[in-house]
C-alpha positions as CSV (number, residue, x, y, z in Angstrom):
1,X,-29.3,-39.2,18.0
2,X,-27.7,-42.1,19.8
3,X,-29.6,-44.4,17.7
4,X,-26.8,-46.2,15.3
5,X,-28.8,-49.9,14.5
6,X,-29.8,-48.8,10.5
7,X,-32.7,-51.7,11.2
8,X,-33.9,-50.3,14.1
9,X,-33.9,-46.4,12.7
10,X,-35.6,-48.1,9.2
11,X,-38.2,-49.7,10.8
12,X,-39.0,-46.1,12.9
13,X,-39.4,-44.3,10.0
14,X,-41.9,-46.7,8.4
15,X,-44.0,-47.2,10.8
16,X,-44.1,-44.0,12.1
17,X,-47.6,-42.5,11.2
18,X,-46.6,-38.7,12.7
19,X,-44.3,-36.0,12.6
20,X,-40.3,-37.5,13.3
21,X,-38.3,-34.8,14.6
22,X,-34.5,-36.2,14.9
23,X,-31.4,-34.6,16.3
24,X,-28.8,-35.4,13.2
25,X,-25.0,-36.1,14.3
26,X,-22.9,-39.0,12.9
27,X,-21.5,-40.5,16.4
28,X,-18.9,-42.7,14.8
29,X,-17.8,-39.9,13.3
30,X,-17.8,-37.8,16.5
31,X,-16.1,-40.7,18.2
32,X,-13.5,-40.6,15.8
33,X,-12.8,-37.2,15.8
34,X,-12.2,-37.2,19.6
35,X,-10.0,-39.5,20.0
36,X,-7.9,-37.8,17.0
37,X,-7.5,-34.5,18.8
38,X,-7.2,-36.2,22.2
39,X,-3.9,-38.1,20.9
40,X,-3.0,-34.7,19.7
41,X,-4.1,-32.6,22.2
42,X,-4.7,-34.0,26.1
43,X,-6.2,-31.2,27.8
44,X,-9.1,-30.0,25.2
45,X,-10.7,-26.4,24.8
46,X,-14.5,-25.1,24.0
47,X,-12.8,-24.2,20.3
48,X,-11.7,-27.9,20.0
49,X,-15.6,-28.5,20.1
50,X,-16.6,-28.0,16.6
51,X,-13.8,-29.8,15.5
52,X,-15.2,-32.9,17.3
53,X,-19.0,-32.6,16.4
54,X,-17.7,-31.3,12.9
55,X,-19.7,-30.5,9.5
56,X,-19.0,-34.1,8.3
57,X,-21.0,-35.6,11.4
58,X,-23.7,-33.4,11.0
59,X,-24.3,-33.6,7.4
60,X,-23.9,-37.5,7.1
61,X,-26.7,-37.8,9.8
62,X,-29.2,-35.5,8.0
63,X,-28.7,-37.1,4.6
64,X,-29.4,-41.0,6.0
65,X,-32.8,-39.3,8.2
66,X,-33.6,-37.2,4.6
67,X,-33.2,-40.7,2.7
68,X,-34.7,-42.6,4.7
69,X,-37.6,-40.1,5.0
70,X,-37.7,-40.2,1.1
71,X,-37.7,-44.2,1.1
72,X,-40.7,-44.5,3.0
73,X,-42.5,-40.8,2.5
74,X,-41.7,-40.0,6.0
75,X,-43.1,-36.6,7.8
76,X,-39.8,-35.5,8.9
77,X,-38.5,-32.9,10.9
78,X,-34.6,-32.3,11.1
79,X,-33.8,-30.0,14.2
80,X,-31.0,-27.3,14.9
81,X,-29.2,-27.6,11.1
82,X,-25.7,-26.1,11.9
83,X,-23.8,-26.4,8.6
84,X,-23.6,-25.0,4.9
85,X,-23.6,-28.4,3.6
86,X,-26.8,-29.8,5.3
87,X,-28.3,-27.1,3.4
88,X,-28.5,-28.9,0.5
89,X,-30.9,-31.7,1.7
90,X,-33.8,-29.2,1.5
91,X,-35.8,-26.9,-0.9
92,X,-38.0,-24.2,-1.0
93,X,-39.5,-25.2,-4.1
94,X,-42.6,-26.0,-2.5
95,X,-45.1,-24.4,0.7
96,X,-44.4,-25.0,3.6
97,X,-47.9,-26.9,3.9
98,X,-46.8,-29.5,0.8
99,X,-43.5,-30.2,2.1
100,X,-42.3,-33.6,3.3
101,X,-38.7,-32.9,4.7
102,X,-38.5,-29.4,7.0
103,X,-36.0,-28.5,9.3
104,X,-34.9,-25.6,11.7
105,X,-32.0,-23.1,12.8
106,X,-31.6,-22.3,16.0
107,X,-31.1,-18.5,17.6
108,X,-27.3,-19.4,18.7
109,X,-26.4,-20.9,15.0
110,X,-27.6,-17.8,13.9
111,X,-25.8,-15.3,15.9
112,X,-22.5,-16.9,17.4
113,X,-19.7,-18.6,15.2
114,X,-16.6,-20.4,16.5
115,X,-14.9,-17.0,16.8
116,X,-16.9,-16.6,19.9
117,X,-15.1,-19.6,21.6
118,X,-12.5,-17.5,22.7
119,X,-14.9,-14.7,24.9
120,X,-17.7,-17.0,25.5
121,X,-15.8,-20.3,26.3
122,X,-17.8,-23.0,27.7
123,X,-21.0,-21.2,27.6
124,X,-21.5,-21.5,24.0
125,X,-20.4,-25.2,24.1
126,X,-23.6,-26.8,22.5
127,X,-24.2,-29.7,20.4
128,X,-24.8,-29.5,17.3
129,X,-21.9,-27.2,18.0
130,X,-21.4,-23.0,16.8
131,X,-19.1,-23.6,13.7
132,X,-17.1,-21.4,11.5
133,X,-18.5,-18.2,10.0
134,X,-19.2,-19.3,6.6
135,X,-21.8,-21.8,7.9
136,X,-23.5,-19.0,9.8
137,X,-23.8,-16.7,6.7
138,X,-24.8,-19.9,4.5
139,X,-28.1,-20.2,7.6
140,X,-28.9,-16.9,7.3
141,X,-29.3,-17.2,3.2
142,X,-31.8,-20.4,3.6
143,X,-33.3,-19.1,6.5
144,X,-34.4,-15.8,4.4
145,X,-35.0,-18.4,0.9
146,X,-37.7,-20.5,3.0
147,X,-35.0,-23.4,2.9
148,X,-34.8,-23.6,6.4
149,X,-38.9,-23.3,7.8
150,X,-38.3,-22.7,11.7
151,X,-36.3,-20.3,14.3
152,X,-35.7,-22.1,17.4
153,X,-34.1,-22.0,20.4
154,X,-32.7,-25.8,22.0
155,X,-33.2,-23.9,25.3
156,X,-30.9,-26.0,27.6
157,X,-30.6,-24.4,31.1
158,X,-27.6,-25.4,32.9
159,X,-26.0,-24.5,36.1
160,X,-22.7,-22.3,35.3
161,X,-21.2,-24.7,37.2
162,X,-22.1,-27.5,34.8
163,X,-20.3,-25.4,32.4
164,X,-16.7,-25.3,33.3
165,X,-13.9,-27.3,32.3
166,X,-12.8,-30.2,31.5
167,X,-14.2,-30.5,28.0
168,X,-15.5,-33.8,29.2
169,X,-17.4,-32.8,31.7
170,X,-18.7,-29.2,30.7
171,X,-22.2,-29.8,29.7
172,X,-23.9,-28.7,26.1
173,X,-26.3,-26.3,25.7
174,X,-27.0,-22.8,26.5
175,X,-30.1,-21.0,27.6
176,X,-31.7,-18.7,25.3
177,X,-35.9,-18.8,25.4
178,X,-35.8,-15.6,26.8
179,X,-33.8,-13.5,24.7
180,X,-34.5,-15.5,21.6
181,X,-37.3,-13.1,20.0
182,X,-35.5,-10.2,21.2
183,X,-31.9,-11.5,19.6
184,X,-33.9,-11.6,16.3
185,X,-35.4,-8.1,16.4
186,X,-31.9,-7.0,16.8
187,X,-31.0,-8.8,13.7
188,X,-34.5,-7.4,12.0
189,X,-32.9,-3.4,13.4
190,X,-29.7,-4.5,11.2
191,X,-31.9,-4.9,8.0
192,X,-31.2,-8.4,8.0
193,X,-35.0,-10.1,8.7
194,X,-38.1,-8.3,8.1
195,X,-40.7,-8.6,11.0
196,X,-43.0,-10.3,9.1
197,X,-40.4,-13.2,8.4
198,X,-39.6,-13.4,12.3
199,X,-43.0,-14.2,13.1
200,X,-43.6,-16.4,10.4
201,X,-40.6,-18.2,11.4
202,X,-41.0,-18.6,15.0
203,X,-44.9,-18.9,15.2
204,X,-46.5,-19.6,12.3
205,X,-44.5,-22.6,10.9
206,X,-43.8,-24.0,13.9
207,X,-47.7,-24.2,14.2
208,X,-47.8,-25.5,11.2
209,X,-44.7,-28.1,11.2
210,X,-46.3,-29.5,14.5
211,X,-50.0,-29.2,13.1
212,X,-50.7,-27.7,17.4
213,X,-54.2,-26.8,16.8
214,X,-55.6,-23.6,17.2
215,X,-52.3,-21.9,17.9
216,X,-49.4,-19.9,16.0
217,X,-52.2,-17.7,14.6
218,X,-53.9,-14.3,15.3
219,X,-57.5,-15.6,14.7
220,X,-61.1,-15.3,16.1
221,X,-61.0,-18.6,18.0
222,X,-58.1,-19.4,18.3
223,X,-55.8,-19.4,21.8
224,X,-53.9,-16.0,22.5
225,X,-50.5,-17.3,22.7
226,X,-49.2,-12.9,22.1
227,X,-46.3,-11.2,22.8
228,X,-46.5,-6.9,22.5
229,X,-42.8,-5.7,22.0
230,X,-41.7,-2.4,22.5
231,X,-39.3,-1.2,19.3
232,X,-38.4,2.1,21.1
233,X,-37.2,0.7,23.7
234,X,-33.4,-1.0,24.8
235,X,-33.0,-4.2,27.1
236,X,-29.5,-4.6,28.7
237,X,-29.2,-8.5,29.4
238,X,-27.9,-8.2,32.9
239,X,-27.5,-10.7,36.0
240,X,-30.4,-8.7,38.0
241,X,-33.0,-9.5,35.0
242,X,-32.6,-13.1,34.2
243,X,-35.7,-15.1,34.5
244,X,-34.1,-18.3,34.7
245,X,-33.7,-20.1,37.4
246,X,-30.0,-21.5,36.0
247,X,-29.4,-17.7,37.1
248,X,-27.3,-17.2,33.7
249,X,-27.4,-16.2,29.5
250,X,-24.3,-16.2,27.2
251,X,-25.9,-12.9,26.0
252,X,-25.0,-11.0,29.5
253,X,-23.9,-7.2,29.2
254,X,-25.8,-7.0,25.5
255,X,-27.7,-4.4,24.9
256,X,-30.6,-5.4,22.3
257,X,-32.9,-3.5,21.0
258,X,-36.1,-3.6,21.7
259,X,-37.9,-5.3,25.3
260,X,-40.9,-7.2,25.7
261,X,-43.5,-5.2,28.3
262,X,-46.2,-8.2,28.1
263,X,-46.6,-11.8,26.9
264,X,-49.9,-13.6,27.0
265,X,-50.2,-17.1,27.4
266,X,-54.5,-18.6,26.6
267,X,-55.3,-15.4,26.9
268,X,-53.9,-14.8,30.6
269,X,-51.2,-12.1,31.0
270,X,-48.3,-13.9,32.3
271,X,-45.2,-11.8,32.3
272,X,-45.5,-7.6,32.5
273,X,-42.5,-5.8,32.5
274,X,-39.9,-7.9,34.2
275,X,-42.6,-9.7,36.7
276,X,-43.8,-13.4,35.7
277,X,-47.2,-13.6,36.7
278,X,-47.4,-17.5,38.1
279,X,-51.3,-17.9,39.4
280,X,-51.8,-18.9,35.3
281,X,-51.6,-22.4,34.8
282,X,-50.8,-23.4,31.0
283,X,-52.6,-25.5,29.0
284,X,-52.0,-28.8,27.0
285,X,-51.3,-28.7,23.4
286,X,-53.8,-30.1,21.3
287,X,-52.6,-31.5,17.2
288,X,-54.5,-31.6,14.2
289,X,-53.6,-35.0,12.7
């Protein structure tokens, strides 16, 4: 991202003796794009925003980072993939453990499309940005193939007020850290995603992507990073039971279904129904490489 010198990106990727992990989005082409629709269109709207940071911009980034990553038998790591056609650029003919090239999907990609624009506005302005349905549907099909290894979340926490108009000035991202797990057992009560794939998505890989030791796991030794969810019960995202301190989540007046009573963090109960237990201190992560 923001890095446009192809010297400067080669050089990266062959010297680089860990794990690259590279926001993909073609900002000539994004450039481009903007000034188009601002010639046609002077006062700009959240649905304009996909049309900006289009398919085009995302997929010509990924395929120079997955070629260059090829060239040099780079470790690489493409984040948030937002379109059918990026989907391409990876396989799931091999483990996850003998793969070179991995990338993620992120929560909102998953859930939202650009229909959304309309209800949601501003608050689902993110970059990459929510695109049309059909490149939702095609995520969900490589997420459930092993094409697509992790389930994140881009967690951006902005004011509301950082969200309003104009276009220029409403900042991307959305916050979703909270809600994430519980969004995804919602999709898991719709038959779409077994339990076992959720957790292998959002812990186990990610453990494994990052090689973060002694984490990701349920195993004698290692840390007990553990969340206990309750299946029976609702949770109504409401302004009263927001944990974040941007006060806010694009998922307000939802009703998901399920609710996390306890999350452990080293072994330490942090969080028990609704209350975050702060005298825990976290710990650093340590890597296997």
């Amino acid at each position: 991202l923001l890095v446009d010198n192809y010297l400067t990106i080669d050089r990266i990727f062959r010297e680089s003796e860990v794990l690259i992990a590279t926001h993909c989005e073609e900002e000539d082409i994004i450039k481009n794009n903007y000034q188009r629709r601002k010639e046609s269109k002077p006062s700009l709207e959240p649905s304009d925003h996909p049309i900006i940071r289009d398919e085009e911009a995302c997929f010509e980034s990924s395929f120079k980072a997955v070629q260059l990553a090829k060239k040099h038998n780079t470790r690489l790591h493409i984040l948030h993939i937002s379109t059918e056609r990026e989907l391409q650029l990876f396989t799931n003919l091999f483990p996850l453990s003998e793969k070179r090239i991995t990338a993620e999907v992120c929560v909102h990609h998953l859930h939202f499309s650009s229909d959304d624009y309309a209800a949601l506005g501003y608050r689902i302005k993110c970059n990459p940005a929510i695109k049309a349905p059909h490149n939702r549907e095609a995520l969900w099909t490589a997420l459930l193939d092993d094409r697509l290894d992790v389930i994140a979340t881009d967690h951006a926490p902005h004011l509301l007020s950082e969200k309003e108009p104009p276009y220029e000035k409403a900042h991307a991202g959305l916050p979703l850290v909270q809600h994430s797990v519980l969004l995804m057992l919602q999709h898991h009560k719709e038959g779409r995603i077994s339990l076992e794939k959720i957790v292998q998505k959002m812990s186990h890989a990610v453990a494994d992507c990052f090689q973060v030791k002694d984490r990701g796991y349920i195993r004698e030794g290692y840390y007990a990073d553990l969340v206990i969810v309750d299946l029976e019960k609702n949770t109504t995202v409401a302004a009263e039971n927001i944990l974040y301190k941007c006060g806010w989540s694009p998922l307000e007046g939802t009703t998901l279904p399920a609710a996390i009573t306890h999350t452990f963090v080293n072994g330490a109960l942090v969080y028990e129904n609704g209350r975050i237990l702060e005298s825990q201190l976290g710990k650093r992560l340590s890597f296997d490489r």
